[in-house]
N, C-alpha and C positions, 0 to 999 in steps of 0.2 A: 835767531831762534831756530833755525832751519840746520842741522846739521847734516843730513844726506838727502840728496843727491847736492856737488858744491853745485852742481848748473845745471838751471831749465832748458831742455832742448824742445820745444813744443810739436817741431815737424811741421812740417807744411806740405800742400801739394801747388804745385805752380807749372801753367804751363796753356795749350790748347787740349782740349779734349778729342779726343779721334774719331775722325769723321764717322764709324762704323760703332755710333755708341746703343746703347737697349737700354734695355731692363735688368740685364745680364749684370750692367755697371751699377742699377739704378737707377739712371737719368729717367728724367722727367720727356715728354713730350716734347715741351719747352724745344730743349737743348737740341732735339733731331730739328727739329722746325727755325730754331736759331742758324746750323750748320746750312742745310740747304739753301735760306735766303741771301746767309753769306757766299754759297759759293755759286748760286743759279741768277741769282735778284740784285742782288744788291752787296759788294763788298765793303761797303763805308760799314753795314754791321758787322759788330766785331763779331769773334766766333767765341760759343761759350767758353769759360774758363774752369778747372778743372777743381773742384772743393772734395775735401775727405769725403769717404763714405761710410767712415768707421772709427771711431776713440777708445783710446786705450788709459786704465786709470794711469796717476802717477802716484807710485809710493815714497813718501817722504816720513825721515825721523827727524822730531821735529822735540824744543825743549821745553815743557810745559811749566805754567806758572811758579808751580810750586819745585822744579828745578829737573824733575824726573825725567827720564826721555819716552815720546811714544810714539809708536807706528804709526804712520795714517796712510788712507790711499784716499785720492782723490778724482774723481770718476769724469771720463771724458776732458783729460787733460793732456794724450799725446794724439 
């Protein structure tokens, strides 16, 4: 029923978060407080992991019941 886009690509972010993170990025408190125990205290903690900070909708035409095509977009889906 889905006729564009043929593939989801949803994106991801994957990785560590860099040691020199703020507010600038977002992060929370947390994550400063996570990085230094990793690298002063204790490395058995992992070091935070790095999640969006931002979605993008996805626009899909899609075939509706009664056979017509319509636009949709779908918010916070890239």
């Amino acid at each position: 029923w889905i006729v564009a886009p043929h593939k989801y690509n949803p994106r991801y972010c994957k990785g560590d978060c860099p040691r020199a993170v703020g507010h600038r990025y977002g992060s929370p408190v947390h994550t400063m407080v996570q990085n230094i125990i990793h690298e002063k205290l204790d490395s058995s903690v992992p070091r935070p992991s790095c999640v969006p900070a931002k979605y993008s909708p996805l626009s899909v035409l899609a075939i509706e019941p009664d056979g017509s095509i319509a636009y949709k977009e779908y918010e916070d889906m890239i």
